[in-house]
C-alpha positions in Angstrom: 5.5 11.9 -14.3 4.1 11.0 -17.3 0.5 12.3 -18.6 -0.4 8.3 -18.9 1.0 7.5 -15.7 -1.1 10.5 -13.8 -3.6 7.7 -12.7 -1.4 5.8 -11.0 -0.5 8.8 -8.7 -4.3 9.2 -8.4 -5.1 5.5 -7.1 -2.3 5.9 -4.8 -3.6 9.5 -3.3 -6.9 7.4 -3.0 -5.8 4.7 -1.0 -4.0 7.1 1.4 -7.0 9.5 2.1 -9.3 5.9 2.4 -6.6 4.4 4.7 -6.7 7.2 6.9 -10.2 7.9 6.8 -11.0 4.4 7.9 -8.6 4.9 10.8 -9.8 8.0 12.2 -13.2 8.0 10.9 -15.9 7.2 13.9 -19.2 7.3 11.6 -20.4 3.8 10.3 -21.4 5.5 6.9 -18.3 7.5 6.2 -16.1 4.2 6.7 -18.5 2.7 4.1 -17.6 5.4 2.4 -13.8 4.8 2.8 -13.9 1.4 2.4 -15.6 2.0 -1.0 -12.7 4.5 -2.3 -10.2 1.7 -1.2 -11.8 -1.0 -3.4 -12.4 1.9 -6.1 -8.5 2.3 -6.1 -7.5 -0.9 -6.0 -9.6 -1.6 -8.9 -7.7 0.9 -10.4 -4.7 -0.8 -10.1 -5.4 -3.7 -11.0 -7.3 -3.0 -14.0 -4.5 -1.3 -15.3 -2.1 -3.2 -14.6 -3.6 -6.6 -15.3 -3.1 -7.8 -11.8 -5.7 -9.9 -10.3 -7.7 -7.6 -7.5 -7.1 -9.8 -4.8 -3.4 -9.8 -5.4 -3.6 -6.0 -5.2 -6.2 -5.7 -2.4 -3.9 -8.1 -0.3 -1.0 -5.6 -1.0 -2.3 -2.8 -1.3 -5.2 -2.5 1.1 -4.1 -4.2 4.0 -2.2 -1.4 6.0 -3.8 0.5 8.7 -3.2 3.9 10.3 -1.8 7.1 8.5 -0.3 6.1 5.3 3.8 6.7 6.2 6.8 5.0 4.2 7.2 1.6 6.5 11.3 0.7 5.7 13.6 -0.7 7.9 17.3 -1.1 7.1 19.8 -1.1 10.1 22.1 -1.7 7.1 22.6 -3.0 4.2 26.5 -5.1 3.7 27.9 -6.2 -0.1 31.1 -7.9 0.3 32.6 -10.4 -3.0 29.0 -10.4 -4.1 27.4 -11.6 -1.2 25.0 -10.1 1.1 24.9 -10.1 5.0 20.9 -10.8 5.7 20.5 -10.6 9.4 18.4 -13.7 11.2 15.1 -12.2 13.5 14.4 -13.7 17.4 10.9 -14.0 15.8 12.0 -16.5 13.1 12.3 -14.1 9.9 
């Protein structure tokens, strides 16, 4: 990684320790505290990369729980340069 990009792994390290500190913490002032290091890293983000906070709070700030990758591919099907995309129960 580069020594310019370093910050970026920093906001992201943030996030994760506020994500799961807001989950499992039971204290009022330690979620404050939580909360506050989320806000603090989305900030981050957005400040350097020019995208508007709320954009970045909305996708970056919304998950709950212990930070784990969240990917779902059953598979993924390239045939003549098309692409099978499989149709939810739930509408998706």
């Amino acid at each position: 990684m580069e020594k310019n990009e370093k910050w970026l792994q920093w906001a992201v390290e943030l996030q994760s320790l506020a994500q799961a500190g807001l989950f499992y913490g039971k204290d009022n002032y330690d979620r404050e505290r939580y909360e506050r290091i989320r806000e603090i890293s989305a900030e981050m983000i957005s400040y350097q990369s020019e995208i508007p906070l709320e954009k970045v709070k909305d996708l970056f700030c919304s998950d709950v729980g212990y930070q784990t990758p969240k990917i779902d591919t059953r598979a993924a099907i390239f045939k003549d340069g098309k692409i099978l995309l499989v149709h939810e129960a739930n509408g998706t």
